[in-house]
N, CA, C and O atoms as a MOPAC input file, in Angstrom:
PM7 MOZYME 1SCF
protein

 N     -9.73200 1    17.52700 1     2.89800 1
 C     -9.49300 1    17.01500 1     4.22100 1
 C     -8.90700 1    18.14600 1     5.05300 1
 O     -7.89800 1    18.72800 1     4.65500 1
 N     -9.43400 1    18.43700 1     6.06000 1
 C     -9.26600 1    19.11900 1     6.91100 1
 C     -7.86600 1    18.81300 1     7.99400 1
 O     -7.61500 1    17.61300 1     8.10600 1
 N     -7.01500 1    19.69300 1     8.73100 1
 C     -5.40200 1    19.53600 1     9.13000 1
 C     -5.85200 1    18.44500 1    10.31900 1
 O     -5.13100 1    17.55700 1    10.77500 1
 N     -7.03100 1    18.69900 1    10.64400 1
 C     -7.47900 1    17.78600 1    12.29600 1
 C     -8.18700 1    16.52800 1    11.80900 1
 O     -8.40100 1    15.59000 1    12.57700 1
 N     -8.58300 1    16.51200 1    10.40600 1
 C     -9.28700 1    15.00900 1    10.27800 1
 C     -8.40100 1    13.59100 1     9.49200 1
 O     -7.90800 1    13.54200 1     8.36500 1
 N     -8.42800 1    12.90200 1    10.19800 1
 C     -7.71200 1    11.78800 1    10.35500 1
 C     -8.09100 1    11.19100 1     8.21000 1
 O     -8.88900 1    11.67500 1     7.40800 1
 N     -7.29000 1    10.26600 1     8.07700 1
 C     -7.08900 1     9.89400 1     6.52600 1
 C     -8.69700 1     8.35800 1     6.88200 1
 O     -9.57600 1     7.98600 1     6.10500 1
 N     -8.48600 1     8.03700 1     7.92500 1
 C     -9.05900 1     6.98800 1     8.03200 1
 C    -10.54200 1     7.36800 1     8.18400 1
 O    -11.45700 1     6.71700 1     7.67700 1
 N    -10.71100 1     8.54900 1     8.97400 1
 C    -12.07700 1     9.38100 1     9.31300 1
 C    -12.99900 1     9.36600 1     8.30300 1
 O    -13.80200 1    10.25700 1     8.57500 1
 N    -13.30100 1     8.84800 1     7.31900 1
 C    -14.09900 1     8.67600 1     6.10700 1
 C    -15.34200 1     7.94800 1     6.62300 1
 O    -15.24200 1     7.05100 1     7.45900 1
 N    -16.30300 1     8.27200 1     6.20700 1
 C    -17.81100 1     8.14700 1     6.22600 1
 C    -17.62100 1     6.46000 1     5.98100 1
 O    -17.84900 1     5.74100 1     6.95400 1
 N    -17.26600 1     5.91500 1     4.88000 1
 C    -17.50100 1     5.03300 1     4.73800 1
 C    -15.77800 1     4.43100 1     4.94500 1
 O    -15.41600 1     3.69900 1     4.02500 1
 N    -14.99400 1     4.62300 1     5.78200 1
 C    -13.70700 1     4.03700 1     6.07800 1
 C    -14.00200 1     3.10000 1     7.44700 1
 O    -15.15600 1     2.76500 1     7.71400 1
 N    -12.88100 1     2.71100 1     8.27700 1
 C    -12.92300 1     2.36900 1     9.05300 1
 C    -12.93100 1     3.20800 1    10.40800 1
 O    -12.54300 1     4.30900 1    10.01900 1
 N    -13.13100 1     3.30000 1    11.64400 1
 C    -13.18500 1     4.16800 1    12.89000 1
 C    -11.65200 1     3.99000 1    13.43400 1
 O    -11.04000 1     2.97500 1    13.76600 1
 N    -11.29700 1     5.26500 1    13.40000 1
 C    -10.07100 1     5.50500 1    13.95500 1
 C    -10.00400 1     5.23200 1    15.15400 1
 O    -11.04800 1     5.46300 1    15.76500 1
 N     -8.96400 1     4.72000 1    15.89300 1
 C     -8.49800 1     4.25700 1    17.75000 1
 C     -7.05200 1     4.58500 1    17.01700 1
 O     -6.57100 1     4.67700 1    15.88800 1
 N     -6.62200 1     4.71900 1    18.62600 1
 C     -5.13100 1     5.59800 1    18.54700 1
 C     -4.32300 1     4.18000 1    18.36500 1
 O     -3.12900 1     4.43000 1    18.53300 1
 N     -4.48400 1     3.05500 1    18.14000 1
 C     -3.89400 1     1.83600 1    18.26800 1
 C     -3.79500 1     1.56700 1    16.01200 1
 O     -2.92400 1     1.13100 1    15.25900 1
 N     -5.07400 1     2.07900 1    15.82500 1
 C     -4.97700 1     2.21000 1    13.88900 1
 C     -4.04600 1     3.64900 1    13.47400 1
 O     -3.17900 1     3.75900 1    12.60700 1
 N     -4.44900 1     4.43500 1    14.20300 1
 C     -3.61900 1     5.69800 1    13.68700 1
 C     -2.12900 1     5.77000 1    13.95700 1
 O     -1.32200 1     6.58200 1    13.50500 1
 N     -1.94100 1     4.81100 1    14.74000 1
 C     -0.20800 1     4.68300 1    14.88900 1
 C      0.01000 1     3.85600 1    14.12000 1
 O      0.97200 1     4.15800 1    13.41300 1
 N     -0.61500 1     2.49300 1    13.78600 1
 C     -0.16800 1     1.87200 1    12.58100 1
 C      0.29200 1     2.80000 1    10.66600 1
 O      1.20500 1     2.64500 1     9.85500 1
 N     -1.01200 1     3.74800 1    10.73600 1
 C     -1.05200 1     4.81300 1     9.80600 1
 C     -0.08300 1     5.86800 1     9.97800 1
 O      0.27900 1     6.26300 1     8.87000 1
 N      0.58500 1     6.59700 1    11.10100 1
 C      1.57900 1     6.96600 1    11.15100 1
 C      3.30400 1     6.53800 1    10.82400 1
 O      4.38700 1     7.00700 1    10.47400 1
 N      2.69500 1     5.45500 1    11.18100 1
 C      4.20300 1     4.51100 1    10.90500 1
 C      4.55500 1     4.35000 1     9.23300 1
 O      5.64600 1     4.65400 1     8.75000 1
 N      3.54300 1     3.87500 1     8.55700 1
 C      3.57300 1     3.88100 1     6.97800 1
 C      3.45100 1     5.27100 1     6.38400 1
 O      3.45300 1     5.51700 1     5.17800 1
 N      3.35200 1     6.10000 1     7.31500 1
 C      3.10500 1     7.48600 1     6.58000 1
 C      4.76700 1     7.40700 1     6.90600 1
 O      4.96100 1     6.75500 1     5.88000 1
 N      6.16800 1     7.53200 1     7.50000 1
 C      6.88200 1     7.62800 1     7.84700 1
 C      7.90000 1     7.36000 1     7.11200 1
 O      8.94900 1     7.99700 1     7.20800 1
 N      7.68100 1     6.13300 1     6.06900 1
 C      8.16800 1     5.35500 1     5.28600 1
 C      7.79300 1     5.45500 1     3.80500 1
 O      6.61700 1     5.28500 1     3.48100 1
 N      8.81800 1     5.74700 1     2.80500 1
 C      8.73000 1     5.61300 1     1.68200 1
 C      8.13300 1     4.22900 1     0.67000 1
 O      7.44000 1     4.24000 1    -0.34800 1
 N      8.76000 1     3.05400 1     1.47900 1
 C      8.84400 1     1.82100 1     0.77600 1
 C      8.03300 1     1.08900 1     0.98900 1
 O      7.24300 1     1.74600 1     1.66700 1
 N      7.55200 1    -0.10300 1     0.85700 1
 C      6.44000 1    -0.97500 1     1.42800 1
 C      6.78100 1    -1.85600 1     2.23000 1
 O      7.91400 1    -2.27400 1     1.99500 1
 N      6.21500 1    -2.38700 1     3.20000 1
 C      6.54200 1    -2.91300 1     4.54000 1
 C      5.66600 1    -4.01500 1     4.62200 1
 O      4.62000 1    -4.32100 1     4.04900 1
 N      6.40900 1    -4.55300 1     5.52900 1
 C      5.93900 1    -6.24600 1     5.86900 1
 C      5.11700 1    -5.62000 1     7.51400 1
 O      5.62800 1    -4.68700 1     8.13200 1
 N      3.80100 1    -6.33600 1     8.01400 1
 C      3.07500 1    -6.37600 1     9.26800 1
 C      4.35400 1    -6.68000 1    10.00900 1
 O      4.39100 1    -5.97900 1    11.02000 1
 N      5.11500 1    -7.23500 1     9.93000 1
 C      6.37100 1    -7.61900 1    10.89500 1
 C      7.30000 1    -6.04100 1    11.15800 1
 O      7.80900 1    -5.58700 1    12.18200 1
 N      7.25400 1    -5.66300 1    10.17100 1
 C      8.79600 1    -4.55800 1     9.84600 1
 C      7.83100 1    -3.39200 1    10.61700 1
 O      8.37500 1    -2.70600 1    11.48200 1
 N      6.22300 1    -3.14400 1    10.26300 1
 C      6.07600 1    -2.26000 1    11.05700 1
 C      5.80600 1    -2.00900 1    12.43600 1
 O      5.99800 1    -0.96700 1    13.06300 1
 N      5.28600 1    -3.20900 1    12.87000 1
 C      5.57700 1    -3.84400 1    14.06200 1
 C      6.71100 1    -3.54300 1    14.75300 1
 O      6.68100 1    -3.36700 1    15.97100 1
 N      7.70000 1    -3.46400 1    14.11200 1
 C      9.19600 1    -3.25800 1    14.34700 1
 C      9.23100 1    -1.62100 1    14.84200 1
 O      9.33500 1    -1.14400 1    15.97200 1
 N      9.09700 1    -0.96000 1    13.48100 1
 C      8.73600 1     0.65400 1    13.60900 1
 C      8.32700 1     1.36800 1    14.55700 1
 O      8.77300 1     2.43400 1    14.98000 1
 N      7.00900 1     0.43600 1    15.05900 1
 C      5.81600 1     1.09000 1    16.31900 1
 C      7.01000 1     1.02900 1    17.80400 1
 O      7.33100 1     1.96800 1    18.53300 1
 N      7.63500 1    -0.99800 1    17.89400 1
 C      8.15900 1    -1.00700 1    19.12100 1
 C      9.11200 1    -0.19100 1    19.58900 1
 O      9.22700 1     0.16900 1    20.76100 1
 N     10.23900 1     0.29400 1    18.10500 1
 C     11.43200 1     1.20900 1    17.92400 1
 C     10.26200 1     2.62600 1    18.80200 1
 O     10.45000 1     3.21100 1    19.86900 1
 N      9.34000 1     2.73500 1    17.99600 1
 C      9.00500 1     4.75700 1    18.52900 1
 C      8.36000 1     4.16400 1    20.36000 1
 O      7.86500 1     4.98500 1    21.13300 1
 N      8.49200 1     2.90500 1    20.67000 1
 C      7.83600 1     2.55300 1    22.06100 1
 C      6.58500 1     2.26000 1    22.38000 1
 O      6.06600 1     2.34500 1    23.49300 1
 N      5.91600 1     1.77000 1    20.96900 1
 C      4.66800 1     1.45800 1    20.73600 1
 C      4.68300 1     0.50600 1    21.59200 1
 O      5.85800 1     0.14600 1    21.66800 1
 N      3.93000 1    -0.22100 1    22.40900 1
 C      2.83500 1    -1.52400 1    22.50400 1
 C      2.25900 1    -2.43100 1    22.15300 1
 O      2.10000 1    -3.55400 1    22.63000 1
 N      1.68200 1    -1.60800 1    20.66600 1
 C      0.82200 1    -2.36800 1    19.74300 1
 C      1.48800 1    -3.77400 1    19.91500 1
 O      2.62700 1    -4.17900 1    20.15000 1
 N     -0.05400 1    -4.48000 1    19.63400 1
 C      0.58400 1    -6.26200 1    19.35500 1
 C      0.83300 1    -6.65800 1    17.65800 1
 O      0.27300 1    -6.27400 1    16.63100 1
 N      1.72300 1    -7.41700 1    17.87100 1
 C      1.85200 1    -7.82800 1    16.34500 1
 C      0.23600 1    -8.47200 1    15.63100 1
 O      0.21400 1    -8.75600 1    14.43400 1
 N     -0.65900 1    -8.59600 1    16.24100 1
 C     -1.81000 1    -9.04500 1    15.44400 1
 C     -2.22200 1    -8.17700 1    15.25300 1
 O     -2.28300 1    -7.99300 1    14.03700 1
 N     -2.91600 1    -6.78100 1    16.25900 1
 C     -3.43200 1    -5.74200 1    16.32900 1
 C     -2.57100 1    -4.94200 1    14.40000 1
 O     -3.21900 1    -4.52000 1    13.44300 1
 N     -1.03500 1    -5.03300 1    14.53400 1
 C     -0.64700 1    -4.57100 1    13.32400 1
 C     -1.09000 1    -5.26000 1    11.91400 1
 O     -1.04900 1    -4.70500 1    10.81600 1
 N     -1.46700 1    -6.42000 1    12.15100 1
 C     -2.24700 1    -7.51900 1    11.00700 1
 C     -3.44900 1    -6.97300 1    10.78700 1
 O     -3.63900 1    -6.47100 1     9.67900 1
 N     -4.22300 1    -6.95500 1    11.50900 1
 C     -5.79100 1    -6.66500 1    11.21900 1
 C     -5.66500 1    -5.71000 1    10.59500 1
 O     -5.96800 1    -5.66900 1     9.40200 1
 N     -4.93700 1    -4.19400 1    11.59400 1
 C     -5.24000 1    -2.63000 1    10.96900 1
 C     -4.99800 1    -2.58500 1     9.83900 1
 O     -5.73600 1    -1.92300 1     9.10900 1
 N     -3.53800 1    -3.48500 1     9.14600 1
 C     -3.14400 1    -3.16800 1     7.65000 1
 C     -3.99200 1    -3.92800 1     6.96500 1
 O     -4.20600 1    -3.46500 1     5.84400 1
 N     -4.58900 1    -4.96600 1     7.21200 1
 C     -5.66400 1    -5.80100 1     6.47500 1
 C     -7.10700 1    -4.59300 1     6.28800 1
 O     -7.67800 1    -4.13800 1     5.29800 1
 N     -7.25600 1    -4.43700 1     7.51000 1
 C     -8.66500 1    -3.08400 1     7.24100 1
 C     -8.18500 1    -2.11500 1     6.28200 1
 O     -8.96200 1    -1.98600 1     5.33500 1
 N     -7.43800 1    -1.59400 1     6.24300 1
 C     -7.08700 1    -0.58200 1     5.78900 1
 C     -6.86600 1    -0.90000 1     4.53500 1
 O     -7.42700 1    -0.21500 1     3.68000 1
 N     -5.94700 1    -2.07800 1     4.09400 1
 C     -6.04100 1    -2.46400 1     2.47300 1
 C     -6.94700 1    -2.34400 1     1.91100 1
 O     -7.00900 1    -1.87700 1     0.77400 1
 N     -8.31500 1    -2.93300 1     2.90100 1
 C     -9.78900 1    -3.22700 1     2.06300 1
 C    -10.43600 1    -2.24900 1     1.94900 1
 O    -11.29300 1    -2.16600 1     1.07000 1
 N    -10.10800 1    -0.94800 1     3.08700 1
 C    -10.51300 1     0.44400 1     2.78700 1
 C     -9.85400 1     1.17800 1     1.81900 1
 O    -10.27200 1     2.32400 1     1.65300 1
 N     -8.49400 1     0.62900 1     0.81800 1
 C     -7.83100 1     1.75000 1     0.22600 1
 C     -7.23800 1     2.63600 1     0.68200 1
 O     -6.99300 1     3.62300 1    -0.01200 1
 N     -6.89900 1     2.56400 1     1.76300 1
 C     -6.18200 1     3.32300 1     2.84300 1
 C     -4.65700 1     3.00700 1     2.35500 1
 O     -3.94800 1     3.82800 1     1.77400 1
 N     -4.28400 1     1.69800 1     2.68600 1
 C     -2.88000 1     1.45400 1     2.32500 1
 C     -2.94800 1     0.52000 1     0.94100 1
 O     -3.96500 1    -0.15500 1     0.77700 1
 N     -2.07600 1     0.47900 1     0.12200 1
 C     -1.79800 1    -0.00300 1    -0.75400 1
 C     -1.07300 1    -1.78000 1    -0.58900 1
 O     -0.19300 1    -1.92000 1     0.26000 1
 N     -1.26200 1    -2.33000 1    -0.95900 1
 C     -0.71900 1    -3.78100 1    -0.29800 1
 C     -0.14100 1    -4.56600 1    -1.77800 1
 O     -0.81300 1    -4.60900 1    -2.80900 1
 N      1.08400 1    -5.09500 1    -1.64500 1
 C      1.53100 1    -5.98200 1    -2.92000 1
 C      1.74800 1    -7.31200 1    -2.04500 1
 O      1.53700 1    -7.49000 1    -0.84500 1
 N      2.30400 1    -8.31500 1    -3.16800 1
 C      2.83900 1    -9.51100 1    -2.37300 1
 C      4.04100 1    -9.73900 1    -3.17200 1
 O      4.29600 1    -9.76900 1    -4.37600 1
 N      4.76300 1    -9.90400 1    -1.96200 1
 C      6.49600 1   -10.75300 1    -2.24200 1
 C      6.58700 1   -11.58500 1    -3.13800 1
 O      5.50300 1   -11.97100 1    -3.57600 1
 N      7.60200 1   -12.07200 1    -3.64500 1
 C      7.29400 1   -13.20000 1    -4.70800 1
 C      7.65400 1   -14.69300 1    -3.76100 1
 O      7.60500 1   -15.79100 1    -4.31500 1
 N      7.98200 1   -14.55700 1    -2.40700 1
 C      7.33100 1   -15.42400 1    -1.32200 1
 C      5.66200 1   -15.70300 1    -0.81200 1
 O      5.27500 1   -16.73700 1    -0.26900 1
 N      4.90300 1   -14.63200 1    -1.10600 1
 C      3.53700 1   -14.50900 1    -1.12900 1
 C      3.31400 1   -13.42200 1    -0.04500 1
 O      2.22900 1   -12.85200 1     0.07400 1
 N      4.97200 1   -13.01600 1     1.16800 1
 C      4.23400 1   -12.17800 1     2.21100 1
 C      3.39000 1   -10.91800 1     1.86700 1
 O      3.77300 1   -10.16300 1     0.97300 1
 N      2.70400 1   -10.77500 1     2.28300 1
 C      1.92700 1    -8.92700 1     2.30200 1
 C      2.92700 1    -7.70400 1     2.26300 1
 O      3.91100 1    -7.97500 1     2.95100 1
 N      2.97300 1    -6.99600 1     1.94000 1
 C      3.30900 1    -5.80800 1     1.93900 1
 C      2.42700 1    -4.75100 1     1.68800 1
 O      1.42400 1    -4.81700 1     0.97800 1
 N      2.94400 1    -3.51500 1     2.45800 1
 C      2.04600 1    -2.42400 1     2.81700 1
 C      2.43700 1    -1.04700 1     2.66500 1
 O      3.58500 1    -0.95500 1     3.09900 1
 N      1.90000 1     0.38800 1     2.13200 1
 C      2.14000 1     1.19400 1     1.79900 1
 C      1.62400 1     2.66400 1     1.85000 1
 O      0.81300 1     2.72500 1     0.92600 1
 N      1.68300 1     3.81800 1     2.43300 1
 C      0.60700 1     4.47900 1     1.90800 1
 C      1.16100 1     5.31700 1     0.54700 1
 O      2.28000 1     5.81100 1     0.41100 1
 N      0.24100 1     5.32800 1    -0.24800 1
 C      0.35400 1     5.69100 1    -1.54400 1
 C     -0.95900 1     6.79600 1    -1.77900 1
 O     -2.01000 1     6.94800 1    -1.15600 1
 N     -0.37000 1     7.49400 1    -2.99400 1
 C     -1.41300 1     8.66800 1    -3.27100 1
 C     -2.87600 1     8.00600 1    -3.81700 1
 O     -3.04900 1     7.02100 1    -4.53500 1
 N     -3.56100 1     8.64500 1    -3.38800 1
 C     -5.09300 1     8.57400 1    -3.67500 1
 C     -5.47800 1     8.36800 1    -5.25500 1
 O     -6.47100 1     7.68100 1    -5.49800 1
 N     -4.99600 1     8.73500 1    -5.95300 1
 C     -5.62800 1     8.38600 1    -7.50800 1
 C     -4.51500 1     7.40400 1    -7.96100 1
 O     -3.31800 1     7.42600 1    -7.67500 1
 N     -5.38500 1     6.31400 1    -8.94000 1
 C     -4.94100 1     5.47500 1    -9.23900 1
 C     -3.51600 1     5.06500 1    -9.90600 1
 O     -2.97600 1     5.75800 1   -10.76800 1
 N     -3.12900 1     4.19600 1    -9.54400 1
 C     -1.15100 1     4.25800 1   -10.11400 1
 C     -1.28800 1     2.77000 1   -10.03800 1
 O     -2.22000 1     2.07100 1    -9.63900 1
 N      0.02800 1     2.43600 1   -10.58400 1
 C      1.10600 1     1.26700 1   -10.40700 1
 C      2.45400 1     1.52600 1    -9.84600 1
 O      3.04200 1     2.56300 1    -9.53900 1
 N      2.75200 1     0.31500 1    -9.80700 1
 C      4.08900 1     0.85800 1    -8.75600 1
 C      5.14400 1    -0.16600 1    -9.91000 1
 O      4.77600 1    -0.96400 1   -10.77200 1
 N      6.36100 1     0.19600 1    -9.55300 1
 C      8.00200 1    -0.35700 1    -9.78600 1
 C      8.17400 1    -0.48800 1    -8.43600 1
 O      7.92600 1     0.22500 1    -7.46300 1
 N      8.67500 1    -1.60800 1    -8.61300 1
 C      8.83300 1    -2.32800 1    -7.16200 1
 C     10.51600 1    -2.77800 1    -7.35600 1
 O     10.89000 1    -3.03600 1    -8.50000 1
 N     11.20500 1    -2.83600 1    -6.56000 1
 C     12.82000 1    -3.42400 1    -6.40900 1
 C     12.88300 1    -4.56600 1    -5.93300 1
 O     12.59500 1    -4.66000 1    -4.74000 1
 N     13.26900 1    -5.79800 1    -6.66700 1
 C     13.08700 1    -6.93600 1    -5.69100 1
 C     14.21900 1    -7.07900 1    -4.75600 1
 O     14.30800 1    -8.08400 1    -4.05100 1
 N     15.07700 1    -6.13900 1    -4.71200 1
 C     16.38200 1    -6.38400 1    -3.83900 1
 C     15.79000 1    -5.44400 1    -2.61200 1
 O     15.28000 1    -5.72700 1    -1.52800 1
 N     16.08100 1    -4.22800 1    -3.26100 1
 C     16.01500 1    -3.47200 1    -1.72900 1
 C     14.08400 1    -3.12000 1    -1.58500 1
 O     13.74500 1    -2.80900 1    -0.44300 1
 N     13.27500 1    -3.15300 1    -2.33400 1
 C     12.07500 1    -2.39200 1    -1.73100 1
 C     11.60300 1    -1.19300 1    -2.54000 1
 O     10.44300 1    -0.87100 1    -2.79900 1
 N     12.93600 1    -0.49800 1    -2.94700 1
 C     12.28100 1     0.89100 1    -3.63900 1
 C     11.71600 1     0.76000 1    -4.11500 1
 O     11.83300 1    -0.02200 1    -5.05900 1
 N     10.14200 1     1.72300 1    -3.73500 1
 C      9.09900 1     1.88600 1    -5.25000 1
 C      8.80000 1     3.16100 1    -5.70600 1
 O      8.97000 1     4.22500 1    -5.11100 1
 N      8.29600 1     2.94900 1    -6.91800 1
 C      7.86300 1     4.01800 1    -7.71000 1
 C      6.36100 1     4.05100 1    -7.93600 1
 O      5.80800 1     3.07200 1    -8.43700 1
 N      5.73800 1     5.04100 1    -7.61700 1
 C      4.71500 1     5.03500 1    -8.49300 1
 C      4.35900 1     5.44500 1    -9.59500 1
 O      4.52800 1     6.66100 1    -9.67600 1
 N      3.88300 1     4.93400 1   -10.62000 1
 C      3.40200 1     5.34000 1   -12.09700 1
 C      2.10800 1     5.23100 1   -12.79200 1
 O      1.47000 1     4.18600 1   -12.91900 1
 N      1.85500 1     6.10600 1   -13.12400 1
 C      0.38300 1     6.13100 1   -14.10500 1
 C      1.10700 1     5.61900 1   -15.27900 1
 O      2.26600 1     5.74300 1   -15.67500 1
 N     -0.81600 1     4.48900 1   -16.07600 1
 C      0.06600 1     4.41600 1   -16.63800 1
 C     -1.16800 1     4.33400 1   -18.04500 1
 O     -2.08400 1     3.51400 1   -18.09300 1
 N     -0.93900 1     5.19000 1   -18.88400 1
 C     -2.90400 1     5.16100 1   -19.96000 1
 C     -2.59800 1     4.61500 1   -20.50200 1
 O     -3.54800 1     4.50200 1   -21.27800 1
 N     -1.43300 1     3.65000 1   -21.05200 1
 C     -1.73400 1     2.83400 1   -22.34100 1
 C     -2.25300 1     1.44200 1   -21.51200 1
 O     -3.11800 1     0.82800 1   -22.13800 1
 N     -1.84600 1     0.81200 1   -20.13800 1
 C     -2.63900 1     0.28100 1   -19.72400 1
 C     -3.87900 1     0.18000 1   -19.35500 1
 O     -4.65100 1    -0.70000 1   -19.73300 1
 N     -4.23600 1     1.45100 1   -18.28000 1
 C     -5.95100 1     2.30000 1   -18.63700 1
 C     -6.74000 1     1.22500 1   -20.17100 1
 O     -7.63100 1     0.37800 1   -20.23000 1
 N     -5.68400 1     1.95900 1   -21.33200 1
 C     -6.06900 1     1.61800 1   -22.27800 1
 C     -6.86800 1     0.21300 1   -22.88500 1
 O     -7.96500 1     0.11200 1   -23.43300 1
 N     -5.92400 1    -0.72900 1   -22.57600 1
 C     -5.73300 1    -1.64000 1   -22.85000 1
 C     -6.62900 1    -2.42800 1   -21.81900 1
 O     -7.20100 1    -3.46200 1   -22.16500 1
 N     -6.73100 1    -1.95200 1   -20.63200 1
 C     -7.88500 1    -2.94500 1   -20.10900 1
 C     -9.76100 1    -2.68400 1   -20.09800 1
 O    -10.76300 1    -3.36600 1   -19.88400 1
 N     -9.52100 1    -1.66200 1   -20.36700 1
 C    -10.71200 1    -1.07500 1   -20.92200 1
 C    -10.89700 1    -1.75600 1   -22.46500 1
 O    -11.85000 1    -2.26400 1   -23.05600 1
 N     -9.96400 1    -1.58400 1   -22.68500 1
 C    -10.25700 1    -2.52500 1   -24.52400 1
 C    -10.57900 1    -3.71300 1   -24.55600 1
 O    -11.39800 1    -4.13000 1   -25.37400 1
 N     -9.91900 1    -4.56700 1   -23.56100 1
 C    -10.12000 1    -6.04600 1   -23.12700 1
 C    -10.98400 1    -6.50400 1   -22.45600 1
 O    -11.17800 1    -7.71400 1   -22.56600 1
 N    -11.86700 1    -5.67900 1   -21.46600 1
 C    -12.99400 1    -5.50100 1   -20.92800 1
 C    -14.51000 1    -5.54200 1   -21.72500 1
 O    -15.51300 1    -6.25600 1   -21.71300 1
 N    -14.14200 1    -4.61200 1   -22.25200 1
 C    -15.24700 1    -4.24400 1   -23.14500 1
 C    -15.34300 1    -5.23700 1   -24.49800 1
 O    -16.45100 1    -5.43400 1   -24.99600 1
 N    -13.89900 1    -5.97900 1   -25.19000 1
 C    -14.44300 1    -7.23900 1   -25.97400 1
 C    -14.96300 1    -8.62700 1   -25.16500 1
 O    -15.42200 1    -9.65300 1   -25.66800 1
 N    -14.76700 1    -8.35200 1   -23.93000 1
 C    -15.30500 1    -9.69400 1   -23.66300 1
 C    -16.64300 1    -9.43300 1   -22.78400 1
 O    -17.05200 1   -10.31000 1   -22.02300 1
 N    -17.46500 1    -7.88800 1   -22.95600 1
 C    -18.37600 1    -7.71100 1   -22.19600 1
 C    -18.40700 1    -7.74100 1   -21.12200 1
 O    -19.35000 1    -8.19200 1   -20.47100 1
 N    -17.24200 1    -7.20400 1   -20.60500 1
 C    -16.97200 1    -6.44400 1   -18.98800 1
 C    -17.12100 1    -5.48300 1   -18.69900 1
 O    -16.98000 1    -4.65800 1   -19.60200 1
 N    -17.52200 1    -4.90100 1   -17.18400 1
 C    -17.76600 1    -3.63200 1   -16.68600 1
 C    -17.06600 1    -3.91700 1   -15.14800 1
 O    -16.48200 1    -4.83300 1   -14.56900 1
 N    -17.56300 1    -2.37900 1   -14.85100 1
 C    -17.40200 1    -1.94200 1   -13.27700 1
 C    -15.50000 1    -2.48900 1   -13.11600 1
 O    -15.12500 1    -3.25800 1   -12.23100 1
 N    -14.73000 1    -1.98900 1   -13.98300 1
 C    -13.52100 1    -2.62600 1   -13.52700 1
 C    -12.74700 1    -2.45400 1   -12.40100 1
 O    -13.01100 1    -1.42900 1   -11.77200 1
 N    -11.73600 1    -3.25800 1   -11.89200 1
 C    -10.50800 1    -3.03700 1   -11.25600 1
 C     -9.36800 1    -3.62200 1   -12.02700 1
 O     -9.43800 1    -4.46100 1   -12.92500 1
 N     -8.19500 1    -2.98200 1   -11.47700 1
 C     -6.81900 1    -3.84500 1   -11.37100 1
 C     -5.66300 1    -3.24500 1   -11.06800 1
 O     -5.44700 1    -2.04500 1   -11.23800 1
 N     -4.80500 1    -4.12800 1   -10.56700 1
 C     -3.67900 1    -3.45700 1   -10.30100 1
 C     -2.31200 1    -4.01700 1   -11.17800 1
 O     -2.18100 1    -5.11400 1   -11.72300 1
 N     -1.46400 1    -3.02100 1   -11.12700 1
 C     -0.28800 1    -3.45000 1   -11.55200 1
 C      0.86900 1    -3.58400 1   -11.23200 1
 O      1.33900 1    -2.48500 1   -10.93900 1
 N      1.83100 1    -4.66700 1   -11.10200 1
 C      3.10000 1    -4.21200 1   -10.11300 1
 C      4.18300 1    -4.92400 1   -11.41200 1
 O      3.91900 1    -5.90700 1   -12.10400 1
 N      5.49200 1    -4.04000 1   -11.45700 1
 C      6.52500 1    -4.02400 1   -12.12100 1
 C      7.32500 1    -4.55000 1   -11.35900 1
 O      7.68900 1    -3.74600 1   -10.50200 1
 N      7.89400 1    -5.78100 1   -11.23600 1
 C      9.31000 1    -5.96800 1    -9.99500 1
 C     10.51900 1    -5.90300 1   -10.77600 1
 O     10.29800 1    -6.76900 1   -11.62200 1
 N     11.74900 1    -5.38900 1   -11.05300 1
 C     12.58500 1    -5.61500 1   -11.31200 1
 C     13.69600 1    -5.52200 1    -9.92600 1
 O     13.49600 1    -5.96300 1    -8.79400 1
 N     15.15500 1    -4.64700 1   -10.55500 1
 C     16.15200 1    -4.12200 1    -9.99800 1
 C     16.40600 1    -2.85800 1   -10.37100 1
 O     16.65700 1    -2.34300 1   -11.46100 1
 N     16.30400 1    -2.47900 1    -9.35700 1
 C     16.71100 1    -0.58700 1    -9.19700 1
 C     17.92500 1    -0.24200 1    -9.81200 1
 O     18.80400 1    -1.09700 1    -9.91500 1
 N     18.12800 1     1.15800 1   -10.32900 1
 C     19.75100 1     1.35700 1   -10.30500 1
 C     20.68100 1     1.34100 1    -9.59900 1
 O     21.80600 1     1.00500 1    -9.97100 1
 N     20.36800 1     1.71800 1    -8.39900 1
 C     21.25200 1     1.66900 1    -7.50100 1
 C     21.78400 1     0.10000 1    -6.97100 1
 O     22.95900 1    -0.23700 1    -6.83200 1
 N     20.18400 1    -1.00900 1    -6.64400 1
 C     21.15500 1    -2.15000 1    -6.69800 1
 C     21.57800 1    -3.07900 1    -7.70300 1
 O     22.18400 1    -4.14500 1    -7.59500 1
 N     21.06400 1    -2.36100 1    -8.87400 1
 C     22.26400 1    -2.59600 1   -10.34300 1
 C     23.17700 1    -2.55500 1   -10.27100 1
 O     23.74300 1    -3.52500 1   -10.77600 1
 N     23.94700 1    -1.65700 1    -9.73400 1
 C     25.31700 1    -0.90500 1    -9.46900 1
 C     25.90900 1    -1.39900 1    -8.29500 1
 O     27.03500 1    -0.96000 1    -8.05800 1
 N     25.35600 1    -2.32500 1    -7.38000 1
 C     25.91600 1    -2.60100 1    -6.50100 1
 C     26.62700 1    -4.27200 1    -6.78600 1
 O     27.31400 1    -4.80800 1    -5.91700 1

């Protein structure tokens, strides 16, 4: 990727407008994963405009492009992320948010093993760890 071409600019991604690339700036900004509300929040704080739906759709496109990474609360809300390009799992904090990302091959492993006894292909999946962090262990 080139310093001038956008993450979203992909042949087969979605078409960048300066209304998606500020949504994508905002999660680039942020370590943790975010609620359509919180970044919403983010955009109005830097003096964004954007509408709170306009922030729904983009993170919805973008999930389905692999662009952002998306978990759900153990309320069911969305959450949103950008995360590195090759495949991971995350540790998630159910207090504060912190995540981690982790590879992880004995899972690799294991679903490929489970796949293949029950005559599966073309896989996906994801994985999310929720516990409590150290820090709000300690708190």
């Amino acid at each position: 990727m080139t310093s001038t071409e956008h993450p979203a600019d992909h042949a087969d991604g979605p078409r960048t407008t300066p209304q998606r690339q500020a949504v994508l700036d905002a999660l680039n900004g942020v370590d943790d994963f975010r609620s359509a509300q919180e970044v919403h929040e983010l955009l109005a704080g830097a003096g964004s405009g954007i509408g709170l739906a306009t922030v729904y759709r983009t993170l919805a496109l973008y999930a389905d492009h692999g662009l952002v990474d998306v978990l759900r609360r153990e309320d069911g809300e969305a959450i949103y992320r950008r995360c590195s390009e090759t495949h991971h799992h995350h540790l998630v904090c159910r207090s504060c948010g912190a995540t981690v990302e982790v590879e992880g091959p004995a899972v690799e492993r294991w679903t490929s093993a489970i796949a293949a006894e029950h005559g599966f292909s073309d896989l996906a999946h994801t994985l999310e760890i929720v516990g409590t962090c150290a820090d709000c262990r300690l708190r």
